[in-house]
C-alpha positions in Angstrom: 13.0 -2.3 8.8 15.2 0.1 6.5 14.9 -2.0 3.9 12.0 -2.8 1.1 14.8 -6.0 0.8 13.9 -7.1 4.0 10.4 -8.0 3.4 11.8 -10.9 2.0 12.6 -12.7 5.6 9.3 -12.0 6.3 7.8 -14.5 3.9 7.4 -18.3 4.3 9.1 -19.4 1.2 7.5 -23.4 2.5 4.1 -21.8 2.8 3.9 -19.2 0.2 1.1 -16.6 -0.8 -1.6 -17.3 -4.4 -0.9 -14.3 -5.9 -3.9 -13.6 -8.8 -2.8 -11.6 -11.8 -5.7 -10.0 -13.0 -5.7 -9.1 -16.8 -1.6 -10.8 -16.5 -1.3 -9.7 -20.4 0.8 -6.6 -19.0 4.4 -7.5 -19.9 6.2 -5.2 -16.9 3.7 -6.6 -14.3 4.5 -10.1 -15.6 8.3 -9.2 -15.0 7.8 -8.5 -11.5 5.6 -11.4 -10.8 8.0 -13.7 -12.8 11.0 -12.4 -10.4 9.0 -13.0 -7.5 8.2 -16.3 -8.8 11.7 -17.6 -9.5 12.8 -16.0 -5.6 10.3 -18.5 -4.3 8.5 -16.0 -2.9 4.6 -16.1 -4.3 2.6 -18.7 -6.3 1.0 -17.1 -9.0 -2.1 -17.6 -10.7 -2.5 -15.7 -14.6 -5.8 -14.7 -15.3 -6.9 -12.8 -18.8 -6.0 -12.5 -22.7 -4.4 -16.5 -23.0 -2.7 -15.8 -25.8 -1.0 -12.5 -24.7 0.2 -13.7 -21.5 1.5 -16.7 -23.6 3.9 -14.5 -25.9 5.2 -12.0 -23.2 6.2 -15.3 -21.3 8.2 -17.0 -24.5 9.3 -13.9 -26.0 10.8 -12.8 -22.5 11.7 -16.2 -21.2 9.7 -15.7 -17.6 10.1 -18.3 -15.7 6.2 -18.9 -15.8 6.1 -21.8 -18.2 4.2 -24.5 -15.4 2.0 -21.4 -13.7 -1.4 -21.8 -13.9 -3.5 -19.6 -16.6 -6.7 -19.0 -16.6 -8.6 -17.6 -20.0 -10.9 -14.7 -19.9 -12.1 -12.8 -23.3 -12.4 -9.6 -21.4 -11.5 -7.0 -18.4 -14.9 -7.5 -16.5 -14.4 -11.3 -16.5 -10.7 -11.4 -15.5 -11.7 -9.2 -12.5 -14.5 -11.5 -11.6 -13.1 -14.9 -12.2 -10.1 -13.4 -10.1 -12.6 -11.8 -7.4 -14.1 -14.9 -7.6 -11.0 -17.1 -6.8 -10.1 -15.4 -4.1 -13.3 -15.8 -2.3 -13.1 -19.7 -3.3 -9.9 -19.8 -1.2 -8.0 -20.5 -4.2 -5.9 -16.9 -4.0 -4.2 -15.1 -1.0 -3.9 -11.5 -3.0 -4.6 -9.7 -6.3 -2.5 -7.9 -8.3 -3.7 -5.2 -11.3 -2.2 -6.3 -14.7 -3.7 -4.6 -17.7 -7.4 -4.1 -16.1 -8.3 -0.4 -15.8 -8.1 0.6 -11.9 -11.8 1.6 -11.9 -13.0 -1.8 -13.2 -11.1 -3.9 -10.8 -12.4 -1.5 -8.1 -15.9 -1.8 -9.5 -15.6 -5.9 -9.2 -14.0 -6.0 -5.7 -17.0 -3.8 -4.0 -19.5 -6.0 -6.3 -22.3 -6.3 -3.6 -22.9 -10.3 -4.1 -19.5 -11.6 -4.8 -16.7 -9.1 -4.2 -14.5 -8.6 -1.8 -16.4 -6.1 0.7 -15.6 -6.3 4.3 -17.5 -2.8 5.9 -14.2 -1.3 5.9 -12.9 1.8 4.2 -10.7 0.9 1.3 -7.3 3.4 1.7 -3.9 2.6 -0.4 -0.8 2.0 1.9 2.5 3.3 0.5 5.4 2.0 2.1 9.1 3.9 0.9 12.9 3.1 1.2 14.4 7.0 1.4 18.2 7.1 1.3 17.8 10.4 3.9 15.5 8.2 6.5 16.4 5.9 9.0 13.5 3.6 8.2 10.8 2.3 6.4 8.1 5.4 6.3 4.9 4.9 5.3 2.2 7.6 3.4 -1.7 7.5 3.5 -3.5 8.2 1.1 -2.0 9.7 -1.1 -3.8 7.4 -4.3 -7.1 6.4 -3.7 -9.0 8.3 -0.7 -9.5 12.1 -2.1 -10.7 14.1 0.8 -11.5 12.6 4.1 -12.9 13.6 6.6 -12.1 13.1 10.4 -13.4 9.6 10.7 -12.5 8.6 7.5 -8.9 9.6 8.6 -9.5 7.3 11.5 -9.9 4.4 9.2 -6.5 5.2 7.2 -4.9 5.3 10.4 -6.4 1.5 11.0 -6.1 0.1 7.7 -1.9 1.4 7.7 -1.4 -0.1 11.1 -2.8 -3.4 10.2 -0.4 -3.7 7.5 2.2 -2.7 10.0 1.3 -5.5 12.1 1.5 -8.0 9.6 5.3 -6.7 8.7 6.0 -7.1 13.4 5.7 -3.2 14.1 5.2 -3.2 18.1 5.3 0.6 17.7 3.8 3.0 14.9 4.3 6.4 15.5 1.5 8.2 13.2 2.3 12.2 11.7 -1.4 13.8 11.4 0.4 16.4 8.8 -0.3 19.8 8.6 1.6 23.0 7.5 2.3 24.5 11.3 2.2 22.7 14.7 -0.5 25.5 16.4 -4.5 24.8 15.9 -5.9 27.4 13.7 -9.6 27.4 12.6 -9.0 28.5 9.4 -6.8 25.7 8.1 -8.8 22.6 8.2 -6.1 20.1 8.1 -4.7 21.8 11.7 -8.3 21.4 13.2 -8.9 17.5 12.3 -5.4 16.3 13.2 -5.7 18.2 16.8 -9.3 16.6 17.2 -7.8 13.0 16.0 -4.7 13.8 18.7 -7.0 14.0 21.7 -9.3 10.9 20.8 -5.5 9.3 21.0 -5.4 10.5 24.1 -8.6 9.4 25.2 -7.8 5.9 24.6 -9.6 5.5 21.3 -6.9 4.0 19.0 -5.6 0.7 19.6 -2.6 0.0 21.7 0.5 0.4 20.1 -0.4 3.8 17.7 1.1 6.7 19.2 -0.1 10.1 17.2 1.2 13.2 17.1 -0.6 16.2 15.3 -0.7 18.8 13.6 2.9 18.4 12.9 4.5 19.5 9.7 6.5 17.4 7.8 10.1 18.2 9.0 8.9 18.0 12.3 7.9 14.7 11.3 10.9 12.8 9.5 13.9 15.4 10.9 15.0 15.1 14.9 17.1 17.9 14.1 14.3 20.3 12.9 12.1 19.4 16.0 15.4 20.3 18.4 15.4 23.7 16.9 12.3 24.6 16.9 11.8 22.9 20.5 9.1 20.6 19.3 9.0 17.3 21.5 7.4 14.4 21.0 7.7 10.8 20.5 7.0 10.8 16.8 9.4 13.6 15.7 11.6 12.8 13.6 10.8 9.1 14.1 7.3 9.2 12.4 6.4 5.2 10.7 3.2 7.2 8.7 2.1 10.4 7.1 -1.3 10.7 7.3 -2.2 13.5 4.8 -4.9 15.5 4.7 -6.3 15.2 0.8 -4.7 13.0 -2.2 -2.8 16.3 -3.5 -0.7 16.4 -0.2 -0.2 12.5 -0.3 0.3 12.4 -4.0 2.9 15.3 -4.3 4.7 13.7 -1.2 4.9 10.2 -2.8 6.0 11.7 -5.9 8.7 13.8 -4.3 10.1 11.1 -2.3 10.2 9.0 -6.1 11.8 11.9 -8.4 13.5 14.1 -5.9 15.0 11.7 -2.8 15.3 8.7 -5.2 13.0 6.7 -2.7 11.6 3.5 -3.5 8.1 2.7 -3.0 5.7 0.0 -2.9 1.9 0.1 -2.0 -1.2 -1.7 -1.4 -4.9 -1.4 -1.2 -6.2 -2.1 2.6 -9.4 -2.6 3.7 -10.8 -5.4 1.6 -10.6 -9.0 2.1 -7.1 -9.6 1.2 -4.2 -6.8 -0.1 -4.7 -5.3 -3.7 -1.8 -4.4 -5.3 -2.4 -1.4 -7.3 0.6 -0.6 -9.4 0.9 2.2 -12.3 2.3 1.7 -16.1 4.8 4.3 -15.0 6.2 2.3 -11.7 9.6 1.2 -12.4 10.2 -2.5 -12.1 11.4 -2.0 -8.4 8.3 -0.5 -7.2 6.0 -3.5 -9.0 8.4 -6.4 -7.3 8.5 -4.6 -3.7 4.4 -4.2 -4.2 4.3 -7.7 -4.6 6.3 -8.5 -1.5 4.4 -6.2 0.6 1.3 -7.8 -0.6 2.2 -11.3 0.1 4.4 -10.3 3.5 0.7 -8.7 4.8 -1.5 -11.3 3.1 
């Protein structure tokens, strides 16, 4: 896909994904949602401050007047009513309103009821760039601070399952580094040559192909791998960056936003359904994209 527009053919709009607002008395979120809504694309379920959500609606004129809400009289009880739902098969994928990140994560690895599956939990970035042939995709660069190799592993998994879900036959991965040659004294060079040759032993599942360490231009830029005589299948091609700590993944995502003028929208992996994670400072694009790439993968 080059598009964030295209996820839309990728939805059933006959069969379409619950989408649970949790703490919906957030008046951007509810703007996404309420777009979403009226392109047939979700079903959305409000759950939080009644009386809130009630106002935003009628003093914006969403078109969420016959969408279900649920009351709650606090944070902790939205994200466990909403946990709660989902596990009751009465939601497909969440959605953070006004609930602080670390409560809804709190609630979602809640040992009795939340949505725990034994996988690693990694956020999924997915960006339009105006410079890039394609879709590109950056983990983790929100939620995973420092892994290590096998946690890297599990990025890898958790971005390629989305992949799947969106009909990538192919995903060429770019274990990022700041030079192409092993050197022991920069970490990020060492794990992305050791995850490289378990590729090559067979230890990913068909369809990955991984290339590392590889810097960035090598990555995204066919001409910059043709001058530096740097061949491989993901050069310049690459679907993800798998980065090596949050600051590299978080200062990519943000230059790709503010300097290239990308557009990005992102998910948690790894639970039992998508969690769409999106910040007060995410434009309204980025929140309706989110919730597309949530219900596309759902």
């Amino acid at each position: 896909m080059k598009k964030l527009k295209d996820l839309k053919n990728l939805i059933d709009k006959n069969d379409r994904s619950k989408l649970i607002v949790v703490a919906a008395e957030e008046e951007n979120v509810l703007e996404a949602v309420a777009h979403a809504y009226s392109d047939k694309l979700i079903e959305p379920i409000l759950v939080g401050n009644e009386k809130l959500i009630r106002e935003y609606i009628d003093n914006n004129k969403y078109n969420l007047d016959d969408v279900e809400i649920i009351p709650t009289e606090n944070f902790e009880q939205s994200a466990e009513i909403s946990i709660r739902m989902i596990n009751d098969g009465r939601g497909d994928f969440l959605i953070k309103g006004l609930i602080d990140t670390s409560i809804l994560l709190k609630a979602v690895l809640n040992k009795e009821w939340g949505l725990r599956t034994g996988k690693q939990l990694s956020h999924v970035m997915l960006y339009e760039i105006p410079t890039y042939h394609k879709l590109l995709m950056l983990t983790d660069g929100g939620m995973v601070t420092y892994p290590d190799i096998e946690t890297k592993i599990e990025l890898i998994k958790n971005a390629y399952e989305s992949a799947k879900k969106l009909g990538y036959k192919e995903f060429k991965v770019a274990c990022l580094a700041a030079k192409e040659k092993l050197n022991p004294k920069m970490q990020a060079t060492v794990e992305a040559a050791e995850i490289k040759e378990k590729y090559k032993n067979g230890e990913f599942e068909e369809g990955i192909i991984i290339e590392g360490p590889i810097a960035l231009d090598l990555a995204v830029s066919k001409e910059a791998a043709q001058i530096k005589n740097f061949e491989s299948p993901v050069a310049g091609d690459a679907d993800l960056l798998l980065v090596h700590n949050i600051e590299m993944g978080n200062g990519i995502g943000k230059s790709i936003t503010y300097f290239g003028n990308g557009i990005g929208a992102g998910v948690v992996m790894g639970a039992k359904v998508p969690i769409v994670l999106v910040s007060r400072s995410d434009d309204f694009n980025a929140k309706y994209y989110s919730i597309l790439f949530g219900s596309a993968i759902s």
